[in-house]
C-alpha positions as CSV (number, residue, x, y, z in Angstrom):
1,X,39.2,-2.9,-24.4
2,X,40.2,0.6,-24.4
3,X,37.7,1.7,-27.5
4,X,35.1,-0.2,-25.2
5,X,35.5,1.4,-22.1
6,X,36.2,4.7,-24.0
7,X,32.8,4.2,-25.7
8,X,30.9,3.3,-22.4
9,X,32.2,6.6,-20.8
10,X,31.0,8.6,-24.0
11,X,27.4,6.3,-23.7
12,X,27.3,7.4,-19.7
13,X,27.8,11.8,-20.4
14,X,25.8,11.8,-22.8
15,X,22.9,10.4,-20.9
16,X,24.0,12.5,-18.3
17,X,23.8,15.6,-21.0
18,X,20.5,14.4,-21.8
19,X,19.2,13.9,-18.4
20,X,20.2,18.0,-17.4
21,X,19.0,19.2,-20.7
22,X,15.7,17.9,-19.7
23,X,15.4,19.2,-16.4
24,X,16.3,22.7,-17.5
25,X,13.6,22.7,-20.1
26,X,10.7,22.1,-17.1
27,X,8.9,24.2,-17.5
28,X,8.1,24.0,-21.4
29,X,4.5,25.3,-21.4
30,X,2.4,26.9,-19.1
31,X,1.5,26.6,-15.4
32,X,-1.8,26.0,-13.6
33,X,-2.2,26.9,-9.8
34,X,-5.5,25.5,-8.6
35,X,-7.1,27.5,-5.9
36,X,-9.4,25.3,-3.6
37,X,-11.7,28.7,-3.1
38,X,-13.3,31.5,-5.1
39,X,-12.7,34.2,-6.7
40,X,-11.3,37.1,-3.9
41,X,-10.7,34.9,-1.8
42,X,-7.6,34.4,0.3
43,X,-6.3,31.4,-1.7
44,X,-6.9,33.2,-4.7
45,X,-5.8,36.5,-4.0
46,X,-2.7,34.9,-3.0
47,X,-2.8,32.3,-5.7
48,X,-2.2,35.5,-8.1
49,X,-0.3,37.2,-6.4
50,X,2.4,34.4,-6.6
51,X,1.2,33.6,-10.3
52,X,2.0,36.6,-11.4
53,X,5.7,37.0,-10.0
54,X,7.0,33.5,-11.3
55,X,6.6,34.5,-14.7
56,X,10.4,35.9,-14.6
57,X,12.3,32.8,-13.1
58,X,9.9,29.9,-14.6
59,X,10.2,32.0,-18.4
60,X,6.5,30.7,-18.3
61,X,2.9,32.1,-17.5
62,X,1.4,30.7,-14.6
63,X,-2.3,30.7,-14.7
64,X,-5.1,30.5,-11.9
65,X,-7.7,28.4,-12.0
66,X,-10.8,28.4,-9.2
67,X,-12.1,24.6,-8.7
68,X,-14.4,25.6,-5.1
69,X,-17.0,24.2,-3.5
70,X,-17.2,21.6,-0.2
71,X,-14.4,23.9,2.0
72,X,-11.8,23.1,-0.7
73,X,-12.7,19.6,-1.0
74,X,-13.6,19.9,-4.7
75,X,-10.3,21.7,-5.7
76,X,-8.1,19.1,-3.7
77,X,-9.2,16.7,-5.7
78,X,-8.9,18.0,-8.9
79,X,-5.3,19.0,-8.2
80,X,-5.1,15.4,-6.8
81,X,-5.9,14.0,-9.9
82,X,-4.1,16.1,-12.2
83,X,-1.5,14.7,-14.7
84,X,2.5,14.1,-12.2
85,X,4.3,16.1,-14.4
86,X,4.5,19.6,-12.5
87,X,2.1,21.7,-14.9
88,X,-0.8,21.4,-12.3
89,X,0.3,22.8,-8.7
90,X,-2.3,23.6,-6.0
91,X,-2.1,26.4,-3.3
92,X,-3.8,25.1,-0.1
93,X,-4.5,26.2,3.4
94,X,-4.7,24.5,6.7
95,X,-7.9,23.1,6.7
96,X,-6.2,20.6,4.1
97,X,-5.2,18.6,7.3
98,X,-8.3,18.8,9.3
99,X,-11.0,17.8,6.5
100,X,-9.8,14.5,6.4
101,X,-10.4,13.8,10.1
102,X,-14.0,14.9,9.7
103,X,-15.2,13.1,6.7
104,X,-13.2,9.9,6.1
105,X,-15.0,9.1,2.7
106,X,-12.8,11.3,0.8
107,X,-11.5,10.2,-2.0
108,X,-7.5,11.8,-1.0
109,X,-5.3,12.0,1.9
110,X,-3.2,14.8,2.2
111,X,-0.2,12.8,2.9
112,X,-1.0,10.0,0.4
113,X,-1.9,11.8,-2.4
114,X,0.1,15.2,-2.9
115,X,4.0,16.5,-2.7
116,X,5.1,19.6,-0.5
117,X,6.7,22.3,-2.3
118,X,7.2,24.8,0.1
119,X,5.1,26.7,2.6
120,X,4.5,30.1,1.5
121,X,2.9,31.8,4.3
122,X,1.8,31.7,7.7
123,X,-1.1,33.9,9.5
124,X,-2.4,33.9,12.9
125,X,-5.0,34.7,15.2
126,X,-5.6,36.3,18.4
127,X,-8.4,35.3,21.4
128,X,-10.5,38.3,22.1
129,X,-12.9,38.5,25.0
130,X,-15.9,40.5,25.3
131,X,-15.0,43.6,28.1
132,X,-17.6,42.0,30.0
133,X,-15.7,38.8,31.0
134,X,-13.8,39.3,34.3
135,X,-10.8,37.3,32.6
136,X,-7.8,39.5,31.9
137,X,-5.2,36.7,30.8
138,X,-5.4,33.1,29.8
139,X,-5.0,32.0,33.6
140,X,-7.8,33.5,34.4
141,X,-9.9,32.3,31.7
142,X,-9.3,28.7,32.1
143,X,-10.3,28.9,36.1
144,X,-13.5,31.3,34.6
145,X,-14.0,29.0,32.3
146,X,-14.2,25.6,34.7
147,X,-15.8,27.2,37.2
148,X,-19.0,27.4,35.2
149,X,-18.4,24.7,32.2
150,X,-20.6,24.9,28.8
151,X,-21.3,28.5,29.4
152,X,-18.4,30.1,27.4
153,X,-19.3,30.6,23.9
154,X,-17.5,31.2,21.2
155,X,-18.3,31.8,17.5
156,X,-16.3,30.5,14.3
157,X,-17.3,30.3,10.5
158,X,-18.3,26.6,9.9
159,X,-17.4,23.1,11.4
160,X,-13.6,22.2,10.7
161,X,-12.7,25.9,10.0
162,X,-9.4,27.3,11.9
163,X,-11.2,29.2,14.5
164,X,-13.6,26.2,15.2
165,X,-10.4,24.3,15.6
166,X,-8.7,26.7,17.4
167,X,-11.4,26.6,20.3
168,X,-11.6,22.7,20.1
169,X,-7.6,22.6,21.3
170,X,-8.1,25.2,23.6
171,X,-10.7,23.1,25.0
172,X,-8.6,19.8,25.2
173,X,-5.5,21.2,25.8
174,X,-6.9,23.4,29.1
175,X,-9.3,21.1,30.1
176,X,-12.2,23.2,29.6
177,X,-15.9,23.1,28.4
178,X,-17.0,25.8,25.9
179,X,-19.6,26.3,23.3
180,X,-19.1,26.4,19.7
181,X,-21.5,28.7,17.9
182,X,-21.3,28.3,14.3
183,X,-21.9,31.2,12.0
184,X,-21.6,32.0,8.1
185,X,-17.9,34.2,8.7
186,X,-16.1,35.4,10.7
187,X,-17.6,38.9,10.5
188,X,-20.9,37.8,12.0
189,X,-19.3,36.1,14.7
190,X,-17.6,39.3,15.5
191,X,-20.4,41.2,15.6
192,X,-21.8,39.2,18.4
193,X,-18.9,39.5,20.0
194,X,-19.0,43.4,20.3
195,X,-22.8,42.5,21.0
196,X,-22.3,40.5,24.0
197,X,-24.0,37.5,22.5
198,X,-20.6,36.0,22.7
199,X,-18.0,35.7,25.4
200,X,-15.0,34.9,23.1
201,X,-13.5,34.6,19.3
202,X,-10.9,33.7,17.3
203,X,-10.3,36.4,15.0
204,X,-7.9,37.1,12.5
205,X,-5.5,40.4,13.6
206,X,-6.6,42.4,10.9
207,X,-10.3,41.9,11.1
208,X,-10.4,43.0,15.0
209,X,-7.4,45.3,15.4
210,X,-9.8,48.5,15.3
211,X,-12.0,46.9,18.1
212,X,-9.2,46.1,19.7
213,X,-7.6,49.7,19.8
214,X,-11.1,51.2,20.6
215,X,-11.1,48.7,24.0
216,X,-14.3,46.6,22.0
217,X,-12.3,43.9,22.3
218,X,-9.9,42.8,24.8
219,X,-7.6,40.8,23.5
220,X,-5.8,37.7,25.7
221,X,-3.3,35.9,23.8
222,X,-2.0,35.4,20.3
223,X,-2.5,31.7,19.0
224,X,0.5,31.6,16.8
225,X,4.4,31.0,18.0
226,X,5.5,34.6,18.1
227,X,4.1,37.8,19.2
228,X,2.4,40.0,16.7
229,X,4.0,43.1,15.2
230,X,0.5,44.9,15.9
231,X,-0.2,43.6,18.9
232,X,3.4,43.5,21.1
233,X,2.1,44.0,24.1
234,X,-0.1,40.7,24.1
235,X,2.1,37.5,24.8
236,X,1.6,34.2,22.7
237,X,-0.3,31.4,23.9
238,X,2.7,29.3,24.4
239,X,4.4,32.2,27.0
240,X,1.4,31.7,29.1
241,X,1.8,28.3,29.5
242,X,-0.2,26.5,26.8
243,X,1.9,25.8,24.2
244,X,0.1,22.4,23.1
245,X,-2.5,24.9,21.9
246,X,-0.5,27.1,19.6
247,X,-2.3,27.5,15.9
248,X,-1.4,28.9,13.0
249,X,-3.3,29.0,9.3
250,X,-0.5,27.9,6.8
251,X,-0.5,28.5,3.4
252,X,1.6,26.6,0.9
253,X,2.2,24.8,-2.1
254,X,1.6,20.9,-3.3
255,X,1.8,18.7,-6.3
256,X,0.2,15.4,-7.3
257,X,2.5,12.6,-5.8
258,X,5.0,11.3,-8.4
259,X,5.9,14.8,-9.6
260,X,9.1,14.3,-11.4
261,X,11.3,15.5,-7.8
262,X,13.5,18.0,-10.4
263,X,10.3,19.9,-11.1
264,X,9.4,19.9,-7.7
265,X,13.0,21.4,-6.7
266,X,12.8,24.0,-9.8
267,X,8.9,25.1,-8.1
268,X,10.7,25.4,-5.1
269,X,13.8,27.4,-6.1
270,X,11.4,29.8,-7.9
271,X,8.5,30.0,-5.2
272,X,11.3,31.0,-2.7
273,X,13.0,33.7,-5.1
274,X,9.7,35.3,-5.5
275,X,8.4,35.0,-1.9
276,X,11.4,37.0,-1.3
277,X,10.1,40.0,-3.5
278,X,9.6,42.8,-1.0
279,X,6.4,43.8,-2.9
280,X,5.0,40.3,-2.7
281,X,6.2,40.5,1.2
282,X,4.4,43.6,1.9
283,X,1.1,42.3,-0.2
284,X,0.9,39.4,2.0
285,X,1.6,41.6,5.4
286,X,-1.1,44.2,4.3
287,X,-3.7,40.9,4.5
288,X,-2.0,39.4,7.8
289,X,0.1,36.9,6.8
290,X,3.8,36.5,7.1
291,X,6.0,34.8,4.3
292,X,6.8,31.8,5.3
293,X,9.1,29.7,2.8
294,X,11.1,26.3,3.2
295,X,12.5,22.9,1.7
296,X,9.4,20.5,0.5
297,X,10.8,17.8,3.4
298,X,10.2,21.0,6.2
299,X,6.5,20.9,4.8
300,X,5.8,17.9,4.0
301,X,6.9,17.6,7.9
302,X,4.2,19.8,9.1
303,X,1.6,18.5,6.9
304,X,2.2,15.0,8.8
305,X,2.3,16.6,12.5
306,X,-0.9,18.5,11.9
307,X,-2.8,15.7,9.9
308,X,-2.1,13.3,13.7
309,X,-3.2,16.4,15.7
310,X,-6.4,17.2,14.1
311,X,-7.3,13.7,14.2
312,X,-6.7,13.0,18.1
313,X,-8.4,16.6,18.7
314,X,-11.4,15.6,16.4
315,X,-11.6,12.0,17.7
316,X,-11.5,13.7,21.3
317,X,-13.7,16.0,21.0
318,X,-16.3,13.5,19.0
319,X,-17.0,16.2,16.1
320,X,-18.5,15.7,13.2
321,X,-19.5,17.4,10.1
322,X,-23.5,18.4,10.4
């Protein structure tokens, strides 16, 4: 009995040895990061950025790989698709939540069809007003804003993009009425801003902070949870009472679902060494965004949340894609 039990023991560790020996060897070949967008774009800039750092704590190249085309749609599928096995990751943004609510054909779900590494970044926008509205703080542009309903406008780059989204909660959250004025960026949208052909934007911090310095642009509130470095003076939207309507543009990390859990943990462990790198922190500041890192449950978490509040905004608000 004893040279059977003795021999089950020895059977057990050296599955055991077996089992760790193959977890340590993920990864054995190279990595592919698909980016959802083009080529200089902020998913890809990023996408490198990262790809290039976890070369030291993977002991692997991590390669970049553009599938764009339909807002992102065309590389989420791919990366949907892709073999489980950790060798095909996919860096996505926020609208990964929202595109789903406006066109229900797809052929993934965000929750369905992908694991959460870790969130990698986080960016925010402020609401500017055109010196010509009366409004000098959030208050006072909801009553402005009721008091003559349909005849705020706002611009944003496309149906479904942040700043589109970010005026549609405004809107349900504060019970207000404005107009959505789609242009092809962000840029243009500014520029009617500054033109007076708008009343109000979302913009990015970096693309408006020289309007806002040279009184262009007034801006109201930040749409994010906390205050901006840059702009410390201007309070969050949340601090003014609206907290329902805070936004943020995430950036993170996902795998297809049934990744091997111990190749999603060694992503993880690496991603958050090298999100740590003060140059990759200062990169990422120098295009507005904060590092942001995290367990895969603590994004997989906000991928849920924000999946059910695009879809009661959407379904609120009755948009669809044109």
């Amino acid at each position: 009995m004893r040279i059977i039990y003795l021999r089950h023991w020895i059977y057990v560790l050296l599955l055991t040895a077996v089992g760790a020996v193959h977890a340590q060897s993920y990864p054995s070949k190279p990595v592919r990061i698909i980016a959802p967008f083009t080529a200089g774009s902020t998913i890809d800039i990023m996408s490198r950025v990262i790809a290039a750092k976890l070369l030291e704590p993977l002991g692997q190249q991590v390669l970049v790989e553009n599938r764009a085309g339909a807002g992102g749609a065309v590389g989420i599928e791919a990366a949907a698709r892709s073999a489980k096995d950790g060798y095909t990751i996919m860096l996505s943004a926020a609208g990964l939540t929202i595109i789903p609510s406006l066109n229900p054909r797809l052929s993934w779900d965000p929750v369905r069809d992908f694991s959460s590494i870790t969130q990698v970044a986080t960016s925010t926008s402020v609401l500017v007003l055109n010196p010509a509205v009366p409004a000098k703080n959030l208050r006072e542009l909801v009553v402005y804003a009721k008091a003559q309903p349909g005849r705020i406008r706002y611009g944003h780059a496309g149906i479904g993009s942040t700043q589109h989204m970010a005026g549609q909660l405004l809107s349900v959250v504060a019970g207000i009425d404005m107009v959505d004025v789609p242009y092809r960026g962000n840029e243009e949208a500014l520029s009617d801003l500054l033109g007076g052909r708008l009343e109000m934007n979302f913009q990015g911090i970096p693309t408006v902070i020289s309007q806002i310095r040279n009184g262009k642009a007034r801006p109201i509130v930040v749409m994010g949870q906390k205050r901006s470095a840059v702009l410390v003076d201007v309070p969050t939207v949340g601090e003014e009472g609206l907290p329902g309507a805070t936004i943020s543009s995430w950036y993170g990390l996902l795998a297809p679902v049934g990744t091997p859990l111990e190749n999603i943990n060694r992503l993880n462990q690496a991603i958050t060494v090298v999100m740590k790198s003060p140059d990759v922190i200062d990169h990422f500041a120098k295009g507005g965004a904060d590092v942001v890192t995290g367990t895969p449950e603590e994004f997989s978490r906000l991928i849920r949340d924000e999946v059910a509040m695009w879809s009661r905004v959407i379904k609120q608000r009755g948009i669809k894609l044109e």
